[in-house]
RODO-2510 file (C-alpha; in nm, 4 decimals, decimal comma):
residues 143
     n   res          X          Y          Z
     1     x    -2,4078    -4,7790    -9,0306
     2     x    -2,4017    -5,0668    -8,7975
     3     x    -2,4232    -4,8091    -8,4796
     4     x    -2,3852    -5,0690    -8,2045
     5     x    -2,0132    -5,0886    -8,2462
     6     x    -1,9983    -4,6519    -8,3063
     7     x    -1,9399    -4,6148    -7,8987
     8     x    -1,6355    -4,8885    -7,9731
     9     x    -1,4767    -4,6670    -8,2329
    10     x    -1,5766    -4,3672    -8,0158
    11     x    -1,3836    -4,4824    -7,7507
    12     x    -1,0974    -4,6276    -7,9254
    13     x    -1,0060    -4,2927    -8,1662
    14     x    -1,0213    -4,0525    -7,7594
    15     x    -0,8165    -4,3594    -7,6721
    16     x    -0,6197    -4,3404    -7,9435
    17     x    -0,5674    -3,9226    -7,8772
    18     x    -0,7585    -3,8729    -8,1969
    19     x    -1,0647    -3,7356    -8,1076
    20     x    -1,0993    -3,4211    -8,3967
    21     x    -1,0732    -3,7531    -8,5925
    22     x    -1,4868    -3,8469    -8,5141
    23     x    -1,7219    -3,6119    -8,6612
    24     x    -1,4961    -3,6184    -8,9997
    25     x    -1,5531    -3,9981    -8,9917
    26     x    -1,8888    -3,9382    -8,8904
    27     x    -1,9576    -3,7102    -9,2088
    28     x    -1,7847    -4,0055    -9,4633
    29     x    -1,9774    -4,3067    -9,3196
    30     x    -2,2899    -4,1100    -9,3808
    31     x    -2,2300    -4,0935    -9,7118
    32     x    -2,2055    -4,4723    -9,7306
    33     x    -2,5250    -4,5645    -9,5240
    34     x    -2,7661    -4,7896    -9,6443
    35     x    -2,4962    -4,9872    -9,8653
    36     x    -2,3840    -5,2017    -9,5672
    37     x    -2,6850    -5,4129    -9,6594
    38     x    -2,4531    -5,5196    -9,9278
    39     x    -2,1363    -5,5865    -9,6875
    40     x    -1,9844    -5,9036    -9,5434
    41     x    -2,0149    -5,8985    -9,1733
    42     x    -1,6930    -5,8614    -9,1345
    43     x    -1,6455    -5,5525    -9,4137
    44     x    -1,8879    -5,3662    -9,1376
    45     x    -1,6969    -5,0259    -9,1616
    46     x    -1,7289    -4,9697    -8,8117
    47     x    -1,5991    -5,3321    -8,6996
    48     x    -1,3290    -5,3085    -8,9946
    49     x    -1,1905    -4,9783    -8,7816
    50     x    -1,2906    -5,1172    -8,4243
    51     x    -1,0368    -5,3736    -8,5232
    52     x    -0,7579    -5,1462    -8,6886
    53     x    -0,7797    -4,8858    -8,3781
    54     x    -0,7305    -5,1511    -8,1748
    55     x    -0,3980    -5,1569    -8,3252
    56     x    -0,3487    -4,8155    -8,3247
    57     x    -0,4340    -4,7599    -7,9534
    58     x    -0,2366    -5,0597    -7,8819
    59     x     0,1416    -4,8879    -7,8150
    60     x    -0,0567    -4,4974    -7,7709
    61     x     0,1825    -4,3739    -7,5615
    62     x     0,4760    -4,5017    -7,7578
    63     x     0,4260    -4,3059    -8,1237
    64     x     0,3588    -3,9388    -8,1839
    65     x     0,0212    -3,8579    -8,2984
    66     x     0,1252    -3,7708    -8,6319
    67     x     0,2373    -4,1704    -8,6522
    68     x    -0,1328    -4,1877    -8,4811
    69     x    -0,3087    -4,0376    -8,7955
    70     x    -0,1397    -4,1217    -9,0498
    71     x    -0,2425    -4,5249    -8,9697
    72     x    -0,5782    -4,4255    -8,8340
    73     x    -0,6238    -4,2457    -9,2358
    74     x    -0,4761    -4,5515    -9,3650
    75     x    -0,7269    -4,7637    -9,1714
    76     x    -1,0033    -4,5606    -9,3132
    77     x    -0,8566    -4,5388    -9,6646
    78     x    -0,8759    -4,9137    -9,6916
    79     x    -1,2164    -4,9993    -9,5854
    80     x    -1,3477    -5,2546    -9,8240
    81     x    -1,6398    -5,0661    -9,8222
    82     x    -1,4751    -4,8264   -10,0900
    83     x    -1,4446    -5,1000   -10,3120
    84     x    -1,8006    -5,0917   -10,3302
    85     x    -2,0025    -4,9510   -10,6370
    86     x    -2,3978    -4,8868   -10,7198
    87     x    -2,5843    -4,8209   -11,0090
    88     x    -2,9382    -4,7448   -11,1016
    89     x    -3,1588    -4,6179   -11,4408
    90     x    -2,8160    -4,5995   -11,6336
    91     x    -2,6203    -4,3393   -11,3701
    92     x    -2,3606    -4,4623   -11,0968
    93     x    -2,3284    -4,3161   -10,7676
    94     x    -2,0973    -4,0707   -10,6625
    95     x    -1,9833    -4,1255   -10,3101
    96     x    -1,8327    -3,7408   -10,3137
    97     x    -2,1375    -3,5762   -10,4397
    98     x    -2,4491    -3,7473   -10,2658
    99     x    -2,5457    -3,9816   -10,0455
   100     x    -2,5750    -4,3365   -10,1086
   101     x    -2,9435    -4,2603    -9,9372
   102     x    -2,9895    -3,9555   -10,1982
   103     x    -2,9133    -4,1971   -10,4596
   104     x    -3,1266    -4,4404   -10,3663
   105     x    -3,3995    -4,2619   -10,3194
   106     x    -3,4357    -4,1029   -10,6832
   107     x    -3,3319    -4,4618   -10,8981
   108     x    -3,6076    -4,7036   -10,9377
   109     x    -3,3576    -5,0152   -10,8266
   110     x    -3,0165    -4,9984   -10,7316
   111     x    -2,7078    -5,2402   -10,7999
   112     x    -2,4435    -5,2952   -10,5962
   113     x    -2,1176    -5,4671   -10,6502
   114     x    -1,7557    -5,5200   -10,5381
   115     x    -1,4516    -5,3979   -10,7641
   116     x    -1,0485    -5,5206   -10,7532
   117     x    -1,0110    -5,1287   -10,6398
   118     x    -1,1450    -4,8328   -10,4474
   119     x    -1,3511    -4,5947   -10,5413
   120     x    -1,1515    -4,3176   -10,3555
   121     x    -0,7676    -4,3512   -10,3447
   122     x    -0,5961    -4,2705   -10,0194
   123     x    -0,5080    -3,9433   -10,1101
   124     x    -0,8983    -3,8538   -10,1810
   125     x    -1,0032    -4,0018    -9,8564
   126     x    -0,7524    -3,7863    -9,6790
   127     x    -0,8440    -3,5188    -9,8428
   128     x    -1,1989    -3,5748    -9,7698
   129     x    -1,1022    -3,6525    -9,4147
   130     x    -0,9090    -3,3077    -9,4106
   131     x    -1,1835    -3,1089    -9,5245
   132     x    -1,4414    -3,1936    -9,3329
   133     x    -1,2410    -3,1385    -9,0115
   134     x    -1,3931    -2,9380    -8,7742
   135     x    -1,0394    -2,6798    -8,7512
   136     x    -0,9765    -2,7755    -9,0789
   137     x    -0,7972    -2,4343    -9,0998
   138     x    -0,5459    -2,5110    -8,8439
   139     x    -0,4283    -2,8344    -8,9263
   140     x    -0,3231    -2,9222    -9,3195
   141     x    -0,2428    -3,2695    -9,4455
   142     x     0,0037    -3,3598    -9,1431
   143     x    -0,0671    -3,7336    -9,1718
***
């Protein structure tokens, strides 16, 4: 994923007090990478966020961190990249159970297009967010 704007959204989610936030987000763009090819420049995933941190981070000190999350998941729920799809030898991809490199790699050719909605609703991309938490144990669904 386009890495030379990662330290950006590095920076912005300790900014933001949201550090636990990074390898979870981490783990999801990795399932997208190698469909950016596909993207606008600006549906980058990592400039999308740069841009909606910026708003989090922007009154930090003013909201709790719960407030924090919850907009930061929202943010990330509503990446146009979700509204993304590929195809290839008569299967789709599943952004939940492989890679969007796995995929690739075992189609002969792969098409990509843009739907009217997301592949995962909010809810799954918290959930997905959730579980792939680091202390996932310790902290349920409080955004």
């Amino acid at each position: 994923m386009t890495t030379n704007h990662l330290p950006l959204a590095y920076q912005q989610l300790l900014a933001a007090g949201l550090p636990r936030w990074i390898p979870a987000l981490m783990r999801l763009l990795q399932q997208y990478e190698g469909i950016e090819r596909a993207l606008e420049p600006e549906e980058r995933p990592l400039d999308y966020l740069a841009e909606k941190l910026t708003q989090v981070t922007a009154h930090v000190l003013d909201r709790p961190a719960v407030d924090r999350e919850r907009q930061f998941i929202g943010a990330v729920a509503n990446m146009p990249l979700f509204y993304y799809r590929a195809a290839g030898n008569g299967t789709s991809w599943h952004p939940n159970n492989e890679t969007f490199r796995q995929f690739e790699s075992r189609v002969d050719t792969v098409i990509i297009w843009q739907t009217w909605t997301p592949q995962l609703s909010e809810g799954e991309v918290k959930h997905w967010l959730y579980s792939h938490l680091p202390d996932c144990g310790n902290a349920r669904h409080t955004a």
